[in-house]
N, C-alpha and C positions, 0 to 999 in steps of 0.2 A: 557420480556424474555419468550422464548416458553419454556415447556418443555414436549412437546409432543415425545415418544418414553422413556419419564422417564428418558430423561437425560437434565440437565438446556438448551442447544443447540437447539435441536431436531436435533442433530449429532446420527447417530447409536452408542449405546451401545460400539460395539467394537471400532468402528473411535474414539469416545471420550475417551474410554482405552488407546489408544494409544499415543491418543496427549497430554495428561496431564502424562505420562509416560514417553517422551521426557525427554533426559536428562537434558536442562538448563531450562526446565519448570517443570519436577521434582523436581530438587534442588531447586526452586524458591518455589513450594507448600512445601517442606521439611524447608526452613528457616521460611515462615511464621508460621506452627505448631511449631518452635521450640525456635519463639521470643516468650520474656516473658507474653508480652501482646496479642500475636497473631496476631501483627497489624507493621509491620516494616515500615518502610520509604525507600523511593529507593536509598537513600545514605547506610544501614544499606546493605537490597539487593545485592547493589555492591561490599560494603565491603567483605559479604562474599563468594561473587563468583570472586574470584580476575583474574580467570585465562576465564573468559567472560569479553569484554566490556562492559562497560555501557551502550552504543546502544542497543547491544543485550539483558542485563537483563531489559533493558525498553521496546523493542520489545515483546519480550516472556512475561513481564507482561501485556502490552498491547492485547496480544492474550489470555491468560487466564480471562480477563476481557470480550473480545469478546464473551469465548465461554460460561461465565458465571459461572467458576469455582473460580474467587477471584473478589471481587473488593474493587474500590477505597474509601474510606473515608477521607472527610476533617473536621480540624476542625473548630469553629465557626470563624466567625472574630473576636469575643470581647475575645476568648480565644487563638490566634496565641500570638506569643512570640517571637520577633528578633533574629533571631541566630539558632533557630529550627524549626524542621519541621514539616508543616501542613499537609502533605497529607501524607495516610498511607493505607496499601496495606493487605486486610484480606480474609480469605475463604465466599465466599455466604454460607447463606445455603442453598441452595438446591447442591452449590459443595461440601459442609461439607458431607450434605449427598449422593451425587454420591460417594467419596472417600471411607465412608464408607460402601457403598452396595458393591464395589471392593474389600475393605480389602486392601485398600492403607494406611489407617492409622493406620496399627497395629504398627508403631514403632512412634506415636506419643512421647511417652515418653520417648522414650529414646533420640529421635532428642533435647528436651530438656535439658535432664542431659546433654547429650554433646556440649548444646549449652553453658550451665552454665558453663563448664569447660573449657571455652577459654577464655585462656588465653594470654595476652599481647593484649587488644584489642585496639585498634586506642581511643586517647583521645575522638576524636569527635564522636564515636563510641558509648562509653559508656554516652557521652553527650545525643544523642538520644536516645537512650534506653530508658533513662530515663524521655524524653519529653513528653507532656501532651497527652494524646492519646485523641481520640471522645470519648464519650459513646454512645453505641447505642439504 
């Protein structure tokens, strides 16, 4: 990954302000800060973007992993588990740190409390949540 112009891309500065500002690729960096683990699954993803397809919340995560702002983590083989999910979707850092030379994560914490505060969540919902995450 280049990150020539001091952004993970070598996208200008602003171009990459912009595109990670996009609305369902905002929401998409605002649910990964604000799952517990910091690591959702793209079932989790979907869940809470009900009013985007699923196409499209794979798309948009697809391109934030392009430009270097999230990516993908699996887990081992000897630690997957039937029924839940292996791959999970987290900030790089070097997008940890573009978000915060932006001042896009000033409301890190509070995307949190509000995430803890939903309530009536999808059985299978809380099932993952709670699934084995990688360690990095």
């Amino acid at each position: 990954m280049s990150t020539e112009h001091g952004t993970p891309t070598g996208m200008e500065t602003r171009e990459l302000v912009h595109f990670v500002t996009q609305q369902t690729r905002f929401a998409l960096i605002a649910n990964i800060l604000q799952h517990p683990e910091q690591l959702p699954s793209m079932y989790e993803l979907e869940q809470l973007n009900p009013s985007v397809s699923d196409a499209t919340v794979y798309k948009h995560i697809q391109k934030l992993i392009d430009a270097g702002i999230v990516k993908e983590v699996a887990l081992d083989d000897d630690d997957r588990r039937q029924g839940y999910p292996w791959k999970f979707y987290g900030l790089t850092d070097e997008g940890r740190a573009f978000l915060e030379e932006h001042n896009l994560l000033a409301a890190e914490a509070t995307l949190q409390r509000i995430y803890d505060s939903i309530a009536d969540k999808p059985e299978k919902m809380v099932k993952y949540e709670n699934a084995p995450r990688p360690t990095e």
